[in-house]
C-alpha positions as MATLAB code, in Angstrom:
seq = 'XXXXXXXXXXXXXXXXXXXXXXXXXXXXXXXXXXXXXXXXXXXXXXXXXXXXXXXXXXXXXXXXXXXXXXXXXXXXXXXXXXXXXXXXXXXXXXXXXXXXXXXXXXXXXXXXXXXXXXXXXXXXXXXXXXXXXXXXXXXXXXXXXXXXXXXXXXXXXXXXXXXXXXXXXXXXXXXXXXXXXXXXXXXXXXXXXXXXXXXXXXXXXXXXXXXXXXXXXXXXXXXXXXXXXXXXXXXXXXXXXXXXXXXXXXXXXXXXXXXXXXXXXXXXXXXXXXXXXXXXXXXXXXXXXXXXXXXXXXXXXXXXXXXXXXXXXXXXXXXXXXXXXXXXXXXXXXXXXXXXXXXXXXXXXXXXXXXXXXXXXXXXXXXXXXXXXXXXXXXXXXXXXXXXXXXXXXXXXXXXXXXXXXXXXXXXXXXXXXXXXX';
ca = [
     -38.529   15.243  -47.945;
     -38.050   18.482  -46.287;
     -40.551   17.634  -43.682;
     -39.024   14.567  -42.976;
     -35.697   16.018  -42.252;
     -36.825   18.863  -40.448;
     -38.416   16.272  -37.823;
     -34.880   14.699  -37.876;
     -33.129   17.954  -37.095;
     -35.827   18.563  -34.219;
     -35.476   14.990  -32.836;
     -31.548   15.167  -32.707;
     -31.531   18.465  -31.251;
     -33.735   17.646  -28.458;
     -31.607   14.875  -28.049;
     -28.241   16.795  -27.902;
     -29.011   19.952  -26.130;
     -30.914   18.253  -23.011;
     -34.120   19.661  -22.685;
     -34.978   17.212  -20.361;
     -35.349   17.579  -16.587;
     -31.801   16.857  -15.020;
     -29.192   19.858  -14.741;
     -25.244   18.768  -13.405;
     -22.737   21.238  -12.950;
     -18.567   20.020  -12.950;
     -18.838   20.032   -8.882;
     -21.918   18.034   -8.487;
     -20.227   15.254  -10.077;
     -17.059   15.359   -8.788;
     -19.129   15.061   -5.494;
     -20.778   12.456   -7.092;
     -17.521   10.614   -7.824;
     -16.069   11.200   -4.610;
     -19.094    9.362   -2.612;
     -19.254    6.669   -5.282;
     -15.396    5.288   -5.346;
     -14.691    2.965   -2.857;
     -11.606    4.026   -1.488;
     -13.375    7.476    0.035;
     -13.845    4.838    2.886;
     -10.680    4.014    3.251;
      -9.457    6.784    5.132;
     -12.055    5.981    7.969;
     -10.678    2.685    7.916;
      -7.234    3.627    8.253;
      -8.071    5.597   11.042;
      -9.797    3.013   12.733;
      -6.960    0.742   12.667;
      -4.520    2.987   13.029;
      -6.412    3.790   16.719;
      -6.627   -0.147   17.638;
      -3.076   -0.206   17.012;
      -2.390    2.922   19.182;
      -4.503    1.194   21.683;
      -2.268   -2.222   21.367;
       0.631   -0.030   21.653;
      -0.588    1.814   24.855;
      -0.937   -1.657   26.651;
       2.480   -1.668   27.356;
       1.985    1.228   29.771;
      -0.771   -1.057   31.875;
       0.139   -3.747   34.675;
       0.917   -6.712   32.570;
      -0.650   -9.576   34.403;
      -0.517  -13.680   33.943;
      -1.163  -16.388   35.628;
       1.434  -19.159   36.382;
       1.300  -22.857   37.466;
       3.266  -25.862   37.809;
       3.773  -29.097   39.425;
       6.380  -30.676   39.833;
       8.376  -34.355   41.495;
      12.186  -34.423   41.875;
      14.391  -36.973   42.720;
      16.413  -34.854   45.528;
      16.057  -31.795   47.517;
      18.316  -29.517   49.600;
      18.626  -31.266   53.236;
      20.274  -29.666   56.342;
      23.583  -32.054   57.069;
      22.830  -32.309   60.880;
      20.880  -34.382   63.137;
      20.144  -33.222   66.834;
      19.030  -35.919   69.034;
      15.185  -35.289   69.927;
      14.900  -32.498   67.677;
      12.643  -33.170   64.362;
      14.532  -31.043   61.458;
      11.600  -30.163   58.616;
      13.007  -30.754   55.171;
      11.866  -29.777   51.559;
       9.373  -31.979   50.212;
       9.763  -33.859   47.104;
       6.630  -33.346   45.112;
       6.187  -29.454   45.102;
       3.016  -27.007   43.138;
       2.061  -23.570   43.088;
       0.169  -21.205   41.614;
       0.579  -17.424   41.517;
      -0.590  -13.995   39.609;
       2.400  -12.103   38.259;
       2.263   -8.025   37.394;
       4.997   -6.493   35.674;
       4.464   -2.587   35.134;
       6.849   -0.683   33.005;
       7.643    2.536   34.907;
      10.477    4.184   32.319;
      11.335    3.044   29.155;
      12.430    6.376   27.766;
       9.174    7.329   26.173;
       9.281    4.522   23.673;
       5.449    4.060   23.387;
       4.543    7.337   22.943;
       7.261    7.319   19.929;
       5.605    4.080   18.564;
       1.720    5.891   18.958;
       3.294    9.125   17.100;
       4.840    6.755   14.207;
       1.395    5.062   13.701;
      -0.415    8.212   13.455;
       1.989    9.335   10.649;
       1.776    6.017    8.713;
      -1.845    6.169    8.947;
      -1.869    9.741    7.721;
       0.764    8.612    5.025;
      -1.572    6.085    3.883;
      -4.646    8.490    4.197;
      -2.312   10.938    1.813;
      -1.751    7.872   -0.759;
      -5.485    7.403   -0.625;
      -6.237   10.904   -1.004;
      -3.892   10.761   -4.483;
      -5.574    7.794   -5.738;
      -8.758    9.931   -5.537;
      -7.779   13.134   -7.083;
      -6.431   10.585  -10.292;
     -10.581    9.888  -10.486;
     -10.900   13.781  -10.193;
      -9.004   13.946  -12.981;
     -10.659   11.955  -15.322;
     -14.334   12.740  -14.201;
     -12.906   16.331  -15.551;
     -11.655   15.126  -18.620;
     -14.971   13.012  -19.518;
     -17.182   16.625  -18.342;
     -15.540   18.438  -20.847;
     -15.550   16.094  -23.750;
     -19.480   15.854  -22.891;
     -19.475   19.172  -23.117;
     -17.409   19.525  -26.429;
     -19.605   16.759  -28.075;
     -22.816   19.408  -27.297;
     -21.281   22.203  -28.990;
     -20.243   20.212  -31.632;
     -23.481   18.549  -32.260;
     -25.047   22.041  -32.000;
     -22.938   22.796  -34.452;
     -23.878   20.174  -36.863;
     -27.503   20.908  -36.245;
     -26.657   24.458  -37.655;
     -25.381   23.008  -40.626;
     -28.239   20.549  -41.374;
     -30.755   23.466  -40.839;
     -29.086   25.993  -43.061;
     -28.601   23.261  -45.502;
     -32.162   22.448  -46.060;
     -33.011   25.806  -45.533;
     -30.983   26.313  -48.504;
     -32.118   22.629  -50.258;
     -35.819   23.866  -50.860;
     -34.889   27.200  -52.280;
     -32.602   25.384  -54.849;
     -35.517   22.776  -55.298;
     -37.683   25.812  -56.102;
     -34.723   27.386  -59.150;
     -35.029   23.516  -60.147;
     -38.783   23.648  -60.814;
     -38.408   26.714  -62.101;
     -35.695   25.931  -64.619;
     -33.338   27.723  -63.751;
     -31.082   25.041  -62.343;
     -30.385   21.597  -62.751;
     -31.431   18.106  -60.666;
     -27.550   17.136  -59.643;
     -27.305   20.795  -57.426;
     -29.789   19.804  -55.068;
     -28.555   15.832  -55.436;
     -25.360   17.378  -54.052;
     -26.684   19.055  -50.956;
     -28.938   16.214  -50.423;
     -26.029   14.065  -50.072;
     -24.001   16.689  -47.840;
     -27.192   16.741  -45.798;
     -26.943   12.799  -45.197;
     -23.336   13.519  -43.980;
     -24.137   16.124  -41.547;
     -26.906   13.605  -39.833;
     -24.006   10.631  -40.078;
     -21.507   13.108  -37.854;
     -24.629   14.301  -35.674;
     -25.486   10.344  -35.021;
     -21.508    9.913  -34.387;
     -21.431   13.038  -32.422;
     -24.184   11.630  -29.959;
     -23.177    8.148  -29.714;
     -19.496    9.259  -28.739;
     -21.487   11.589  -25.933;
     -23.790    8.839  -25.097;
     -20.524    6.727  -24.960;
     -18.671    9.095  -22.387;
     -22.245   10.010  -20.143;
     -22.305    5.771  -19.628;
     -18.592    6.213  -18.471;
     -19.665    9.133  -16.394;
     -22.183    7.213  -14.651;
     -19.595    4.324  -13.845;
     -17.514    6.904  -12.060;
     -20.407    9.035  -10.337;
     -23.463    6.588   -9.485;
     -25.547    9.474  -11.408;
     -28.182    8.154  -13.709;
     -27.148   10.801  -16.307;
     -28.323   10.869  -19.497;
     -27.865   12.627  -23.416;
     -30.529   14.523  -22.076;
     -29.073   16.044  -19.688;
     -28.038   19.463  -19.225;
     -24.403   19.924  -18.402;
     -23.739   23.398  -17.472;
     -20.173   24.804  -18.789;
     -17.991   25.992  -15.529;
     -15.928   28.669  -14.709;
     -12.643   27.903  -13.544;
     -10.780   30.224  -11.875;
      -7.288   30.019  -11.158;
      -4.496   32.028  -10.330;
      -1.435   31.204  -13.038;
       0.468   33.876  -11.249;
       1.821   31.899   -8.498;
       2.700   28.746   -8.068;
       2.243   26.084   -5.139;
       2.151   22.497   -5.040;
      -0.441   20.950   -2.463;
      -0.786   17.892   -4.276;
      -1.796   14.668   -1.745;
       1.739   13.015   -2.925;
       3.891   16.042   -1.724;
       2.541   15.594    1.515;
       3.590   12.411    1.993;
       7.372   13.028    1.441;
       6.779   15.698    4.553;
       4.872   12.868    6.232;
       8.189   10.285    5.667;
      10.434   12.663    6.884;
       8.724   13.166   10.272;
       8.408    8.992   10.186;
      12.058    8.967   10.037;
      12.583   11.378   12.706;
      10.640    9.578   14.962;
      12.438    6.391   14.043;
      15.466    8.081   14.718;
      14.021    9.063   18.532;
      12.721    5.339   18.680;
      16.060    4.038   17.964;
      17.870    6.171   20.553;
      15.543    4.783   23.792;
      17.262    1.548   23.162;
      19.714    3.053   24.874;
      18.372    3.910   27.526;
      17.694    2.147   31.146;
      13.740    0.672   31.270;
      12.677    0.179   35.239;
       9.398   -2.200   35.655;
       7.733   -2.457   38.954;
       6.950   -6.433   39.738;
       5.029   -8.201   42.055;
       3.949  -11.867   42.709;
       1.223  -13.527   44.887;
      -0.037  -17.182   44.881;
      -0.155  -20.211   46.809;
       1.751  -23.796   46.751;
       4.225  -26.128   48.414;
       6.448  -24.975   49.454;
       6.515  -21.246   49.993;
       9.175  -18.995   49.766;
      10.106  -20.755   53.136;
      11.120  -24.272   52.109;
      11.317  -25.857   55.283;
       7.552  -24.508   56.343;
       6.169  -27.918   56.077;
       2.381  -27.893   54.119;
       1.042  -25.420   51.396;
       1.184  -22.082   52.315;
       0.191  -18.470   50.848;
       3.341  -16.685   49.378;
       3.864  -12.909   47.527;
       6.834  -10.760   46.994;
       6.902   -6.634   45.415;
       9.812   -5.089   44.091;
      11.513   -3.291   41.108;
      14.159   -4.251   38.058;
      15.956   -2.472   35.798;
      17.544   -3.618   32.479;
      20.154   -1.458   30.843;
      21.591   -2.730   27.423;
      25.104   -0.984   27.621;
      26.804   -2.172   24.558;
      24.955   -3.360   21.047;
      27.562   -3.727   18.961;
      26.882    0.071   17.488;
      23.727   -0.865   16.150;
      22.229    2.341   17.261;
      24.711    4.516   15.366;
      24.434    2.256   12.224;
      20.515    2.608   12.451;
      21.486    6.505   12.804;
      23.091    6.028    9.359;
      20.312    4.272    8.070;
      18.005    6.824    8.280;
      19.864    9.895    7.487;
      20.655    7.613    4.353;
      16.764    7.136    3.856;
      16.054   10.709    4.390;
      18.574   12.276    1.859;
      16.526    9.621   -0.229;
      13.248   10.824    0.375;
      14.624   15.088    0.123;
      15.637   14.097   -3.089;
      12.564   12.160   -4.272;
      10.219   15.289   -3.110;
      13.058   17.417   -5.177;
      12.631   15.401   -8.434;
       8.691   14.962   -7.788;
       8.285   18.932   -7.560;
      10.316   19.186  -10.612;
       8.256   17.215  -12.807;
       5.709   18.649  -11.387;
       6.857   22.137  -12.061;
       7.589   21.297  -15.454;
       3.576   19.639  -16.435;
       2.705   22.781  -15.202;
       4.579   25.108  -17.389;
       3.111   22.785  -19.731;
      -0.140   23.685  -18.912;
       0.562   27.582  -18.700;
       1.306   27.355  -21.878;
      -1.934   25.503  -23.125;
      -3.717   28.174  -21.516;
      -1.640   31.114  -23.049;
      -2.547   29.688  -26.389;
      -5.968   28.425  -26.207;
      -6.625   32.130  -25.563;
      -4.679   33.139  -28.280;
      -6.391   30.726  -30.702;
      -9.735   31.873  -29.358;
      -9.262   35.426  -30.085;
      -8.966   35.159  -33.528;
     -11.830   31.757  -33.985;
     -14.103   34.463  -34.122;
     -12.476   36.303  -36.535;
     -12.005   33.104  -38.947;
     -15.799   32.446  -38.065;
     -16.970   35.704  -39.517;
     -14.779   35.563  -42.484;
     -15.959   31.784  -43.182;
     -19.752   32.559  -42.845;
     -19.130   35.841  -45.572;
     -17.327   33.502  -47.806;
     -19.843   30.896  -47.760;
     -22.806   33.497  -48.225;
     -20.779   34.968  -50.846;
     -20.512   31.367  -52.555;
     -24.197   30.524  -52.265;
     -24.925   33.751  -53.960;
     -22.783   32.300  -57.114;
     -24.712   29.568  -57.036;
     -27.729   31.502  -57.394;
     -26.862   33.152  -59.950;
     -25.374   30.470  -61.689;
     -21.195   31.180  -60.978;
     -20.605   28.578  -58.661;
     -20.954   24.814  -58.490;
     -22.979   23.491  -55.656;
     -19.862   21.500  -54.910;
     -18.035   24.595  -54.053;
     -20.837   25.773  -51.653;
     -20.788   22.424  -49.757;
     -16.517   23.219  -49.360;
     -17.461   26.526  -47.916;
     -20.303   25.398  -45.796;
     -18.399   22.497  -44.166;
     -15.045   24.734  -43.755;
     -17.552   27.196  -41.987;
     -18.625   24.777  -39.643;
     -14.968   23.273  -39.020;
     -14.109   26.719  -37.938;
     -16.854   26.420  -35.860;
     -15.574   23.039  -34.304;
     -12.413   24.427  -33.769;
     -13.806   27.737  -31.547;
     -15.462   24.750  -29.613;
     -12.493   22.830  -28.951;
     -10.351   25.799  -28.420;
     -13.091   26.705  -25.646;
     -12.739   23.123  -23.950;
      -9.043   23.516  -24.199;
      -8.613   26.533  -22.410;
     -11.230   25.046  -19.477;
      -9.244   21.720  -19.346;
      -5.666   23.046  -19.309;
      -6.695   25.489  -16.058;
      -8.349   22.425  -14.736;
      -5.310   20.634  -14.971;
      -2.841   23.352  -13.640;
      -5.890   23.454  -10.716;
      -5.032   19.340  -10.246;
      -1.393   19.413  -10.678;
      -1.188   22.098   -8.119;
      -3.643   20.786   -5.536;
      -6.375   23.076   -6.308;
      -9.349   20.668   -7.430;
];
């Protein structure tokens, strides 16, 4: 019996504590994470097409060329009202075609393009921002899953403890039952405490084995219960607070949008010139009495100047003042909440430290009492019932140091997350 359960013991601790090959640390698989999720390629991809569209947008600063064509029959045409004996006056044929290359280049158009470039760089780094916060959400829970592997070691260390000092303790009461001096049902007792402690070590692995799979899904990592997963330090500064979360920056980002909307708006306004030019050939050329096809081209400049739009430049000015008092006051309320969670936080650090200061204490106390209780039993004062109460409130305080531990190293990574710092 004893031998079979001490091979358990060894099995399940080999299992839980990872003496295998592969070592991961909190970073490595945030890494991990990072290069795994597809939307790290995004941002490449929003800065390729926010370039292309730059590029579109830059056209409009290049000679704008097209070819035009047409043919054409009409039923009259302009004739000179006179006839001069023995003179031969040309007139405007009937049927008439050409074809000629056109050019139109914008020479001032009040720096619109150069607006539209600036406003796709800032939706592309808006979108890029947005991206950036839909990553540090899969931050967040790759943290969350590291430290419940973590807590499910410690724990199942813990219950490993147990299951050793319990048959430790099993074949010296076997031995008072051979001798006499106690009876069959104490070590029945233990025996079945024993099977309870390998039940929560099987649960305690299977829930770890449950949250390395999960790990893998996020990483790529071929992670295993065997696996060592080293316990980080996290260092943070609770002193000060700043919020460089990805989603701040994008209220930052819509404001400057806005403002160059605003400067967009405003070249409406003002005058565009465009340098123009034609060549081509046809019949008739730009002289229409030149009888035959003939070779034609003209150069010049136009200017367009919208003077009145029904004040839809001042409403548009409305507009976005409207939409940035909208946005101040979104980045306002988001920093609030976001001030709040972290308070929040502070104070799950403030008393995880608390509560670990004095787990020690309890553990100490717990470990006397349940020596103290075992000697009873010895000597024949104390039920083997009331050991098993002491041993398994010994190892909840145990589980409770552990958790307290995880909690303190999750609430400063979540007051790193919430105020940009992972």
């Amino acid at each position: 019996m004893m031998h079979r359960i001490t091979l358990f013991i060894l099995a399940m601790t080999l299992l839980s504590r990872g003496l295998a090959q592969q070592t991961l640390t909190l970073d490595e698989c945030l890494a991990a994470a990072m290069k795994n999720s597809p939307l790290s390629a995004q941002n490449d991809m929003y800065k390729q097409s926010g370039g292309l569209q730059q590029q579109n947008n830059s056209i409009g600063k290049l000679p704008q060329l097209s070819i035009n064509g047409q043919a054409t029959y009409q039923n009259d045409v302009t004739a000179i009202p006179i006839k001069i004996p023995g003179v031969s006056v040309p007139t405007v044929p009937k049927d008439q075609y050409k074809i000629s290359l056109d050019a139109n280049q914008l020479i001032y158009a009040g720096g619109a393009i150069d607006i539209q470039n600036k406003m796709e760089d800032l939706s592309r780094q808006i979108d890029q921002k947005n991206n950036e916060a839909e990553l540090y959400k899969i931050r967040e829970r790759v943290n969350q899953l590291y430290f419940n592997i973590l807590l499910t070691e410690l724990n199942a260390q813990v219950i490993n403890n147990t299951l050793v000092d319990l048959d430790s303790r099993l074949g010296k009461i076997n031995n008072s039952i051979r001798d006499g001096v106690m009876i069959a049902s104490t070590a029945e007792v233990l025996q079945v405490e024993i099977l309870k402690s390998k039940q929560r070590l099987v649960e305690t692995n299977s829930q770890k084995q449950a949250l390395v799979n999960t790990l893998n899904i996020l990483t790529g990592m071929t992670a295993s219960v065997s696996t060592t997963f080293k316990t980080p330090e996290i260092q943070v500064d609770l002193t000060a607070y700043s919020n460089l979360r990805p989603e701040f920056g994008v209220f930052s980002l819509m404001q400057q949008k806005l403002d160059a909307s605003k400067k967009l708006s405003a070249t409406r306004d003002l005058p565009k010139v465009y340098g123009m030019g034609t060549a081509g050939y046809g019949q008739p050329g730009y002289n229409m009495f030149k009888e035959g096809t003939s070779f034609f081209a003209m150069i010049g400049a136009k200017a367009t100047w919208n003077i009145w739009n029904w004040h839809q430049t001042s409403r548009d000015k409305q507009i976005i003042a409207l939409n940035s008092s909208v946005i101040e006051n979104q980045k306002k309320a988001y920093d609030l909440s976001n001030q709040a969670q972290v308070q929040q936080y502070l104070a799950d650090v403030a008393k995880a430290e608390e509560l670990i200061k004095s787990d020690d204490e309890i553990i100490s106390l717990r470990k006397s009492i349940t020596r103290s209780v075992y000697a009873q039993l010895e000597n024949g004062t104390s039920t083997a019932t009331e050991f098993v109460t002491e041993q398994l409130s010994e190892e909840q305080a145990l589980l409770s140091k552990n958790l307290h531990q995880m909690q303190l190293l999750q609430a400063k990574a979540l007051y790193k997350a919430a105020t940009g710092g992972l």
